[in-house]
N, C-alpha and C positions, 0 to 999 in steps of 0.2 A: 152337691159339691163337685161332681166329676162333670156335670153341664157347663158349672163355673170353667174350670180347668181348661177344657174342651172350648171355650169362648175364649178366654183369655189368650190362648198358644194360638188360636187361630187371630187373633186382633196382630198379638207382637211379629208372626212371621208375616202377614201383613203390610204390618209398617215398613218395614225395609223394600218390599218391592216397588213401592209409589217414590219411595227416597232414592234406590235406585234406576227407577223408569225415566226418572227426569237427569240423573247424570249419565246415563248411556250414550242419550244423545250427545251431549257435551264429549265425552268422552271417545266415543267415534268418530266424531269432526274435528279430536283435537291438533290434529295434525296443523303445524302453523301453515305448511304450503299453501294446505286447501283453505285456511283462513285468510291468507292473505289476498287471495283469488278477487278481482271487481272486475271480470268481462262473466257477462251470465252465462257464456255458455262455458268457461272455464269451472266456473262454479256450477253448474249443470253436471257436467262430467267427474267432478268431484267428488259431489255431492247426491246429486239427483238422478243419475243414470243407474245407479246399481241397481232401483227398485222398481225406476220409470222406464230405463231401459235406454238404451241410446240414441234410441232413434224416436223414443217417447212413445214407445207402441204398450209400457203399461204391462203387468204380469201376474199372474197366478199362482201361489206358492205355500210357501206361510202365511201369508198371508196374500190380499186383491190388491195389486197398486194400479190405479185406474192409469188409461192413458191419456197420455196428455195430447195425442197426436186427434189432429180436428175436432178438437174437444169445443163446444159450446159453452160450457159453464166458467171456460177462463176469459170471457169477454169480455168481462166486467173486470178488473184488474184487484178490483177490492176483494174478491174471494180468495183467487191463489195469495195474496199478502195476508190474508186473515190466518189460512191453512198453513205455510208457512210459516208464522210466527209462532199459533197455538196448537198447530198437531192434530192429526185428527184421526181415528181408529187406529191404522198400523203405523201411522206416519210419527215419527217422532216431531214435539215442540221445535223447529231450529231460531225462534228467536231472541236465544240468549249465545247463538253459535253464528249468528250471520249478521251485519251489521245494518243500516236501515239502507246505504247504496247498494249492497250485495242483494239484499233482497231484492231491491228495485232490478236492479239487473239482471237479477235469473227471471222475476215476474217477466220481465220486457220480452227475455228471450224467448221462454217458452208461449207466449203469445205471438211472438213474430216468425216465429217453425215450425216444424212439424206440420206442414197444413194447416198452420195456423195464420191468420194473417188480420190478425189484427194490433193496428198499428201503432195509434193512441200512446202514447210515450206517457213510461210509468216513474212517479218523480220519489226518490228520498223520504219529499214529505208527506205523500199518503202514505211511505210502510210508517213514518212518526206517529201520524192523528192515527193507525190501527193498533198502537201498542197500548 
């Protein structure tokens, strides 16, 4: 009976950190300024710099936020829209917090900076067809 107890207390305190790991995010971007934001790098700075860093050099801490600076893996436009949308290790879900042109436009940006230079113009409708 005390195995039971000991399962149960550990299920219900549980529950509430998945219900609130998913409105954190929400709730840390709720600022409307930063919502209102559609140039990527406004929305970079907003948003994406506290953990990528501002020059996208990426950081060590609480957690790894990789960087973004001459990063290979954002070549393909389809990952960093997938990562943003769904969140991935430390990174919180943003795509219930950024809209499907913000997305587009921080994707574009951080592929056109930071040593990055790829150019390939990222559209609205692939962050749609990834949601």
């Amino acid at each position: 009976m005390k195995l039971l107890k000991i399962v149960v207390a550990l299920v219900l305190v549980s529950l509430p950190v998945a219900a609130v790991a998913q409105s954190d995010a929400e709730m840390m971007f709720a600022n409307p300024s930063k919502l209102t934001q559609t140039e990527g790098k406004d929305i970079y700075d907003a948003i994406c710099a506290g953990c990528h860093m501002p020059e996208g050099q990426g950081a060590v801490g609480a957690g790894k936020y990789p960087a973004l600076a001459n990063n290979e893996s954002i070549e393909a436009a389809a990952y960093p829209i997938y990562v943003i949308i769904h969140g991935q290790k430390a990174m919180p879900p943003l795509g219930g917090v950024l809209n499907d042109e913000q997305i587009a436009a921080v994707v574009e940006y951080i592929r056109t900076n930071f040593g990055n230079n790829y150019t390939e113009a990222v559209t609205a409708q692939e962050v749609t067809d990834s949601r």
